[in-house]
N, C-alpha and C positions, 0 to 999 in steps of 0.2 A: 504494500500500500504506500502511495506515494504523501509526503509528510503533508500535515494543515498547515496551507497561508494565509486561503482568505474562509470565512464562516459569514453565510448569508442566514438571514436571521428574520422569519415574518416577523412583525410589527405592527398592530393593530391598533396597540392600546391597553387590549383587555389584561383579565390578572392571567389568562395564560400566554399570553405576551410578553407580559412582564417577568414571568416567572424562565420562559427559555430565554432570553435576553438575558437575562442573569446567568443564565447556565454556559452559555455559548461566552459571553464576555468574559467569566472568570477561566473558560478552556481558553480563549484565545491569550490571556495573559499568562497561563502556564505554557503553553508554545508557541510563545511570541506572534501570534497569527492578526493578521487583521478580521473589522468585524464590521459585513454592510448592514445596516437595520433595513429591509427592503419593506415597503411597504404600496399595496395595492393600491389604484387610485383606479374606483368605479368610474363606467359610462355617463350616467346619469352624475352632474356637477348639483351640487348644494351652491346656497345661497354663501353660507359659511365655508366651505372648503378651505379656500387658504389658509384662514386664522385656525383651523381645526388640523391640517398639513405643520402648520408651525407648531402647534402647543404639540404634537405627536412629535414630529424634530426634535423638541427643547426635552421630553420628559424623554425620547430615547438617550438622548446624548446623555442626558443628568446618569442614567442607570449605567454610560461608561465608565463618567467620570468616579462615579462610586465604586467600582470598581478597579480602579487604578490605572488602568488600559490607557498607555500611550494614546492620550487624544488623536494626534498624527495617523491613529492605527485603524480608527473611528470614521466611516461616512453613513450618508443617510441618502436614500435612496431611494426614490417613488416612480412606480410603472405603471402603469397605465393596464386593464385592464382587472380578472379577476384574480383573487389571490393564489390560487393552485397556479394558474399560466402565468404570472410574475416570478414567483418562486422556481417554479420548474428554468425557465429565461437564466436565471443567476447562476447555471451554471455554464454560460459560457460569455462571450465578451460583452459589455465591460466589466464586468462580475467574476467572472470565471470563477465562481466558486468550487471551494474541495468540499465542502461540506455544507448541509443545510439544515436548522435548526428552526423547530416551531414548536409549539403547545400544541396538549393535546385537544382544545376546542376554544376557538375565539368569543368574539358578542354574540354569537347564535349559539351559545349557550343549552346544550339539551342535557341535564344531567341523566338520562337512561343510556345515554350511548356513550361509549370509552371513548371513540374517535369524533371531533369534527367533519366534513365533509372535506376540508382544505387539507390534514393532515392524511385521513386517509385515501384520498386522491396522490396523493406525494407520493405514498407509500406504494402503491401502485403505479405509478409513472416514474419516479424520478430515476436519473441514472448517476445522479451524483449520492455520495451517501447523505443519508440521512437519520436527525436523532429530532425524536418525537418527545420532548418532555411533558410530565402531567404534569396536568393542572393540579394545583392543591385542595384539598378537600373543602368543602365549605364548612366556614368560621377559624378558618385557619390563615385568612387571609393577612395578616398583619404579621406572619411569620417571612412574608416574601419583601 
């Protein structure tokens, strides 16, 4: 297996966002790797998009710097499209991802099911590796 340099990472928001963002951040700083936070940008534009783009940027980035992760190491990254075909995308140029990290279910949130529809869509398509972190259990949330 050839070594992790760059770790593409969904980015949604949610707490299982937050939760593989943390997990891919703290690997990337044990093998000095970079880490894109990639994040979907639906067809359909909101009135707020931008400002909603920025605060998802600003609270990625905070979750490097807590982290320690050479900011340098750090980009933020929005495509166009749904989240399974942006993710899938990261692995080749300008991303070229080695590795790709998501939670196991975003803001569509169904707790009877283990997977989201984004992760396991991944898990069936991807060809780059992939690590599915859970979600944490609920009322555990302020462990993350």
């Amino acid at each position: 297996m050839s070594p992790v340099r760059t770790i593409a990472v969904g980015y949604d928001g949610s707490l299982g966002a937050r939760t593989a963002a943390r997990w891919a951040l703290d690997l990337a700083v044990q093998l000095d790797a970079q880490v894109v936070l990639v994040h979907a940008r639906g067809m359909l534009g909101r009135t707020d998009e931008e400002r909603l783009l920025a605060d998802l940027a600003e609270s990625a980035l905070a979750l490097a710097t807590a982290t320690g992760l050479d900011p340098a190491k750090t980009r933020w990254h929005v495509s166009q499209g749904d989240p399974c075909s942006a993710l899938l995308r990261a692995g080749a140029p300008p991303i070229s991802a080695d590795l790709i990290v998501v939670g196991s279910r975003g803001h569509r949130n169904d707790a009877g099911l283990p997977l989201g529809s984004t992760s396991h869509q991944l898990a069936e398509h991807s060809t780059v590796p992939l690590v599915i972190v859970p979600t944490p259990v609920a009322g555990s949330e302020g462990a993350t």
